[in-house]
FIPAVO-776541 format. One line per 3 residues: number of its first residue (from 1); their letters; for each residue y, x, z of N, C-alpha, C. Coordinates in nm, 4 decimals, m for minus. Layout:
N
NUM = a = Y X Z Y X Z Y X Z  ...
***
This chain:
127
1 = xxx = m14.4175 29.2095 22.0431 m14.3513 29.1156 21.9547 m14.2319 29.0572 22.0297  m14.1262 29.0819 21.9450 m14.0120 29.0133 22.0355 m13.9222 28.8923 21.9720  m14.0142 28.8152 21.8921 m13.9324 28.6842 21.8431 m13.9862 28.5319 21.9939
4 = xxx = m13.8501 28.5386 22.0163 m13.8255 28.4359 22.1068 m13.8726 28.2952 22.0385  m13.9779 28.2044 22.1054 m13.9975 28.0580 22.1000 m13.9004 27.9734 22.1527  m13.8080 27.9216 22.0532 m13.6853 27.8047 22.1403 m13.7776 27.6475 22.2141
7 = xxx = m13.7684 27.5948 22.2710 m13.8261 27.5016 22.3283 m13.7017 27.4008 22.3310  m13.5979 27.4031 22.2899 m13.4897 27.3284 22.3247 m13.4263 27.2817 22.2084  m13.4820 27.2946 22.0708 m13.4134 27.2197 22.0035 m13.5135 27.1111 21.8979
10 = xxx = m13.4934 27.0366 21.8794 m13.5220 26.9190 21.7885 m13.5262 26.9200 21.6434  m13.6115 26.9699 21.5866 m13.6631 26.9744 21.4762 m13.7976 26.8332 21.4029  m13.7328 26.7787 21.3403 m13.8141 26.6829 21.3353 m13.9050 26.5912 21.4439
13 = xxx = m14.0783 26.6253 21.4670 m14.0884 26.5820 21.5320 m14.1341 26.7030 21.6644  m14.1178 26.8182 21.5805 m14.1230 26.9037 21.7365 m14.0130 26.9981 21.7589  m14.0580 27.0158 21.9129 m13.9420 27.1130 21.9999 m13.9558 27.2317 21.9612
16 = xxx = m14.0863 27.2761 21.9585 m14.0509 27.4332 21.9343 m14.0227 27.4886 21.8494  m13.8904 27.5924 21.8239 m13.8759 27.6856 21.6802 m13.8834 27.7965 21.7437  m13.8408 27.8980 21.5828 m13.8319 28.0237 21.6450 m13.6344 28.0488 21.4986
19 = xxx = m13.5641 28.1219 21.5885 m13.4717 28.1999 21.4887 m13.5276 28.2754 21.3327  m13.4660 28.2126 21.2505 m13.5189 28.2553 21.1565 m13.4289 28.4026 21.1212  m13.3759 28.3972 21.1494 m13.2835 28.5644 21.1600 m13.3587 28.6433 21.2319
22 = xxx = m13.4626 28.6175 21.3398 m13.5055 28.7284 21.4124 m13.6901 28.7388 21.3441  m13.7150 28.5775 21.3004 m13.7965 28.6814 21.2144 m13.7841 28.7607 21.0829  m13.7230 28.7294 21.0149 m13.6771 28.8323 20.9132 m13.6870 28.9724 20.9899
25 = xxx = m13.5775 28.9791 21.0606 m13.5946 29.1115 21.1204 m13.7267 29.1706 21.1466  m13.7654 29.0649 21.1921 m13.9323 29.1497 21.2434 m14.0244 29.1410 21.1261  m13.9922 29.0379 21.0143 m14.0854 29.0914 20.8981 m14.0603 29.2004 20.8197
28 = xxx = m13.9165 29.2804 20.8238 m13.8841 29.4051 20.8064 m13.8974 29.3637 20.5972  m13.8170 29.2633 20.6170 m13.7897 29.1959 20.4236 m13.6795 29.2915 20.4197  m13.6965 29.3255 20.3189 m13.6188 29.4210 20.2164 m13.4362 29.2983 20.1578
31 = xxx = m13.4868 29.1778 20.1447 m13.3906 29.1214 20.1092 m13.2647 29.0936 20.2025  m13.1488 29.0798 20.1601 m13.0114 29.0392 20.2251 m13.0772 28.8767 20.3222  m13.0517 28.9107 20.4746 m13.1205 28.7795 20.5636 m13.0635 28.6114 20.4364
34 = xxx = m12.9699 28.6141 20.4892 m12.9073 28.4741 20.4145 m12.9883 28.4840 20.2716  m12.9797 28.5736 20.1667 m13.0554 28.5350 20.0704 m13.2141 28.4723 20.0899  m13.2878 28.5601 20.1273 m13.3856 28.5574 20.2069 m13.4623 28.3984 20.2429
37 = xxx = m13.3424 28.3770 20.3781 m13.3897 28.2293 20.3968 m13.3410 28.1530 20.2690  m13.2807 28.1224 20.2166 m13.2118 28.0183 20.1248 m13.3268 27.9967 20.0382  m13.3534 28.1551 19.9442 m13.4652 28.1558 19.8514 m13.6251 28.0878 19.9351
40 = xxx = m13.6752 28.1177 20.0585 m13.7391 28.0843 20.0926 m13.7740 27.9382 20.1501  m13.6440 27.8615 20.1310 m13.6168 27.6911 20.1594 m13.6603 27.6670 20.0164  m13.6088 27.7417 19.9033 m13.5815 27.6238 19.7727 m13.7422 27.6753 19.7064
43 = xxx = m13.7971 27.8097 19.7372 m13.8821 27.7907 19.6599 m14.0423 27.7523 19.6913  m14.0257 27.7445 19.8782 m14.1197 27.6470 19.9032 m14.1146 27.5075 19.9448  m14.0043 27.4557 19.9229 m13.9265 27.3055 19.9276 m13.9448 27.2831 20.1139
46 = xxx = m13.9196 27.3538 20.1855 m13.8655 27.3161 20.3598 m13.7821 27.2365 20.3235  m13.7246 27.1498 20.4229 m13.6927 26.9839 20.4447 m13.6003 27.0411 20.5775  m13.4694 26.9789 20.5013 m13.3827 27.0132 20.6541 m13.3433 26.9202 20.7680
49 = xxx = m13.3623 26.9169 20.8740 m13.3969 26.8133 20.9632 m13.5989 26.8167 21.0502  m13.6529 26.8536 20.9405 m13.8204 26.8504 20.9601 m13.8389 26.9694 20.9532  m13.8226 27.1054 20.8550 m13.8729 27.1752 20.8924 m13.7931 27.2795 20.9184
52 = xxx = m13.6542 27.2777 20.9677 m13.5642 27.3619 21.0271 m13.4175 27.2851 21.0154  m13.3648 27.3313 21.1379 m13.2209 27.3016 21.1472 m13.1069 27.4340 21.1077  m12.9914 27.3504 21.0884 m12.8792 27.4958 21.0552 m12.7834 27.4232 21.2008
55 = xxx = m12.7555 27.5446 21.2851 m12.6413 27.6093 21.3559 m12.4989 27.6812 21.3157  m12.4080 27.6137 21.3511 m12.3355 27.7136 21.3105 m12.2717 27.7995 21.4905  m12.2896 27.9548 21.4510 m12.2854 28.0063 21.5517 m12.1500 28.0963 21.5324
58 = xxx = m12.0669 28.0814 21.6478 m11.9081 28.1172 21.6436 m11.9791 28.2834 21.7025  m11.9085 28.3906 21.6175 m11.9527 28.5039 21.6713 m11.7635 28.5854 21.6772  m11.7764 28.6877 21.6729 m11.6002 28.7785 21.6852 m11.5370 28.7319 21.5307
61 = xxx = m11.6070 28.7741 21.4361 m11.5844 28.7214 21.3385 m11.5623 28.6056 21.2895  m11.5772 28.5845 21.1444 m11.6243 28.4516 21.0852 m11.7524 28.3396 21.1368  m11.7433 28.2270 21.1609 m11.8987 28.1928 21.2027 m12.0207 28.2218 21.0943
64 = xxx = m12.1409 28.1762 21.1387 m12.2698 28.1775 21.0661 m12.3492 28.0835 21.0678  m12.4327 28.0834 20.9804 m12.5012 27.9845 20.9921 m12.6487 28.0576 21.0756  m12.6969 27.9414 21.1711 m12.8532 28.0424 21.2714 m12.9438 27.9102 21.1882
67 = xxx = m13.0183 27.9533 21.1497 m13.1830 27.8294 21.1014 m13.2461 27.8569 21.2195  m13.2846 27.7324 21.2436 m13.4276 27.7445 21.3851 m13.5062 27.6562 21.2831  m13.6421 27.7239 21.2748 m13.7789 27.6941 21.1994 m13.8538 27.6702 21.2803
70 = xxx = m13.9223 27.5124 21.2359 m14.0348 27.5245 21.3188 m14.1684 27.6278 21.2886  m14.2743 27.6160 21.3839 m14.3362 27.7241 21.4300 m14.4215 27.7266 21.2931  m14.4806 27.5740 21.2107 m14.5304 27.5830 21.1144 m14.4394 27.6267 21.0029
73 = xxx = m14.3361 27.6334 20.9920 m14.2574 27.6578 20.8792 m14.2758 27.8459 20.8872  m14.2525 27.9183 21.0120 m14.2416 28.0366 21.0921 m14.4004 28.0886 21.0170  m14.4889 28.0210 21.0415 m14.6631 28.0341 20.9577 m14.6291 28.0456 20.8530
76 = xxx = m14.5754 28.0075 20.7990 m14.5587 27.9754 20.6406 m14.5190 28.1098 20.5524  m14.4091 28.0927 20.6452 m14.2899 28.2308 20.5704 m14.3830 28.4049 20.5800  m14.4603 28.4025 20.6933 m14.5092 28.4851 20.7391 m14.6288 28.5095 20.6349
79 = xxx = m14.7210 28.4168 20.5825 m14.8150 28.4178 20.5037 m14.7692 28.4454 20.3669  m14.6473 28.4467 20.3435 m14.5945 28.4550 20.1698 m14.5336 28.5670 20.2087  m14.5076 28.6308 20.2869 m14.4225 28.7703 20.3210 m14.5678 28.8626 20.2798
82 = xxx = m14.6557 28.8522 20.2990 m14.8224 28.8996 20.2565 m14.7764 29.0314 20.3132  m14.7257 29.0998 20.4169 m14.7580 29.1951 20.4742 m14.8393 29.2033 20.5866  m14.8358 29.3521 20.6667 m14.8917 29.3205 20.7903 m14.8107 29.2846 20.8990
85 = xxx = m14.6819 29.3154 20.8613 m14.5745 29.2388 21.0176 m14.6233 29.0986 20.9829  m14.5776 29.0234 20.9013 m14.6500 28.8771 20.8871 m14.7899 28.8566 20.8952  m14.8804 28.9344 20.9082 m14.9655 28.8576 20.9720 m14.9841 28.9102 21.1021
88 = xxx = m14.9275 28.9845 21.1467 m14.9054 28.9655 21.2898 m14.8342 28.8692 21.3754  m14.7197 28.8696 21.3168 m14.6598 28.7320 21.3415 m14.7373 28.6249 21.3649  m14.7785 28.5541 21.2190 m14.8600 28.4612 21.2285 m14.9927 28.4423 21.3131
91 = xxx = m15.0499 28.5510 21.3357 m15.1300 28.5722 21.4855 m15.0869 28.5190 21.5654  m14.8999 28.5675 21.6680 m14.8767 28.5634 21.7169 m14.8431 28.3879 21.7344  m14.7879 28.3564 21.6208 m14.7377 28.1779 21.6791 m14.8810 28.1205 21.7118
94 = xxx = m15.0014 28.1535 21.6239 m15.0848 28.0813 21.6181 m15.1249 28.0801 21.7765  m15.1329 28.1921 21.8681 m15.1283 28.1914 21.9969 m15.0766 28.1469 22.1206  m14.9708 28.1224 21.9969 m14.8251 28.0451 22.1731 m14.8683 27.8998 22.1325
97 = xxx = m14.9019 27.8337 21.9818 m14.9501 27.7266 21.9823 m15.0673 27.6845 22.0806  m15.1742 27.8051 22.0600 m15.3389 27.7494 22.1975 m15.2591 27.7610 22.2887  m15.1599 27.8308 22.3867 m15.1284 27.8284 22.4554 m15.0542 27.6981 22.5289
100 = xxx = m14.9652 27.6886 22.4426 m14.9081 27.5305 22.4798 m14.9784 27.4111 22.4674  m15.0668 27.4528 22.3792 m15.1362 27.3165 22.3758 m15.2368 27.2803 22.5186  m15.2863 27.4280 22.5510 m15.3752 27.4423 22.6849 m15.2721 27.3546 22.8396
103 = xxx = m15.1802 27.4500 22.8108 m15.0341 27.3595 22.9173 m15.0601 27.2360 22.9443  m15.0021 27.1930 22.7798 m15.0392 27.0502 22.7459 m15.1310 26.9884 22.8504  m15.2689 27.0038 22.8031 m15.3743 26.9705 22.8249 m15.3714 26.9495 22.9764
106 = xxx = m15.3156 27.0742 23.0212 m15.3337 27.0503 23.1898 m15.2627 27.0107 23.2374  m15.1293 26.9740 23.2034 m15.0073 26.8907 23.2445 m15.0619 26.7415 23.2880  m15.1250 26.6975 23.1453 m15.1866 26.4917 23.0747 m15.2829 26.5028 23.2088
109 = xxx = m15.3927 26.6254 23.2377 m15.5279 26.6375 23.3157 m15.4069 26.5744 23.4882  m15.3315 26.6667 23.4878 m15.2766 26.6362 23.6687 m15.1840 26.5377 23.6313  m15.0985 26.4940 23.5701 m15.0974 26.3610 23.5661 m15.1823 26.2219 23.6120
112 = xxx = m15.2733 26.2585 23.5104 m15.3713 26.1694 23.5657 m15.4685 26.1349 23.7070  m15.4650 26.2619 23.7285 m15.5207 26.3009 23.8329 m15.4194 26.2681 23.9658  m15.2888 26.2243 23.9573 m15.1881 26.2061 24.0591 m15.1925 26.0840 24.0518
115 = xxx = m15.2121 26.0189 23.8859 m15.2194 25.8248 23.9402 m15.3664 25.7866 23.9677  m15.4142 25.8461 23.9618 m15.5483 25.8380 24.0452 m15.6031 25.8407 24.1791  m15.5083 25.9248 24.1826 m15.4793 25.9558 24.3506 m15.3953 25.8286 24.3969
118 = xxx = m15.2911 25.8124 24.3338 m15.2039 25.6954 24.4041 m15.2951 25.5694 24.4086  m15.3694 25.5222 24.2803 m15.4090 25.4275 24.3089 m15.4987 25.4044 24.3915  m15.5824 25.5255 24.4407 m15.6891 25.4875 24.5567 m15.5973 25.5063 24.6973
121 = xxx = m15.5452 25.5418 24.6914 m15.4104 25.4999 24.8269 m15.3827 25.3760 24.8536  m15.3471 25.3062 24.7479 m15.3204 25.1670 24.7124 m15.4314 25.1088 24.7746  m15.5170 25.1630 24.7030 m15.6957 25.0391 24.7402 m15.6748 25.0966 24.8968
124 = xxx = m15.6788 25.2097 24.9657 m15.7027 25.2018 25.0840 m15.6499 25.1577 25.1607  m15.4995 25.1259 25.1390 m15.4272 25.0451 25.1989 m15.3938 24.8795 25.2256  m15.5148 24.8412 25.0967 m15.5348 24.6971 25.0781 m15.6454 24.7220 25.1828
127 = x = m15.7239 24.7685 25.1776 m15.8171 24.7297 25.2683 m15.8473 24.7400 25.4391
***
């Protein structure tokens, strides 16, 4: 699977999207991309700002517009595409989600585990 997870842009209240141009591609839709997404904003009502941003990306040509979707919006599209590239897809985010969330998890765990440490430094040094 080669749709890239962005981590760097701001979509509502989360960071991660994915290009909505590259999944099209990989859901292998029969429709024109730009039609595609547009029809797929208005006729499941996505929210712009919350559940994807528009880019405009300067290419040789004319510019374009790039959508970055978040990862639930990315679920979404994938489940109404009712093929099997989409539900592979949707496999796939559902995975980088346990994944990050595991990160997560162990990031908050050694955090804690470092002011824990500091503070018994502290006590040993009071005493």
């Amino acid at each position: 699977m080669n749709i890239t997870i962005y981590s760097n842009q701001n979509i509502g209240a989360e960071i991660n999207s994915v290009n909505a141009r590259d999944l099209h591609e990989f859901l292998n839709s029969g429709q024109d991309y730009s039609d595609w997404i547009k029809n797929r904003i208005n006729q499941y009502g996505f929210t712009l700002n919350q559940d994807y941003i528009i880019q405009t990306a300067y290419t040789k040509g004319r510019p374009r517009k790039e959508y970055f979707i978040t990862l639930d919006m990315a679920k979404e599209l994938c489940m109404v595409e009712n093929n099997e590239r989409g539900k592979e897809a949707r496999r796939y985010f559902i995975e980088c989600e346990k994944k990050l969330t595991r990160l997560k998890s162990i990031e908050q765990t050694n955090r804690i585990a470092n002011l824990e440490a500091i503070a018994m430094s502290k006590m040993k040094l009071k005493v």
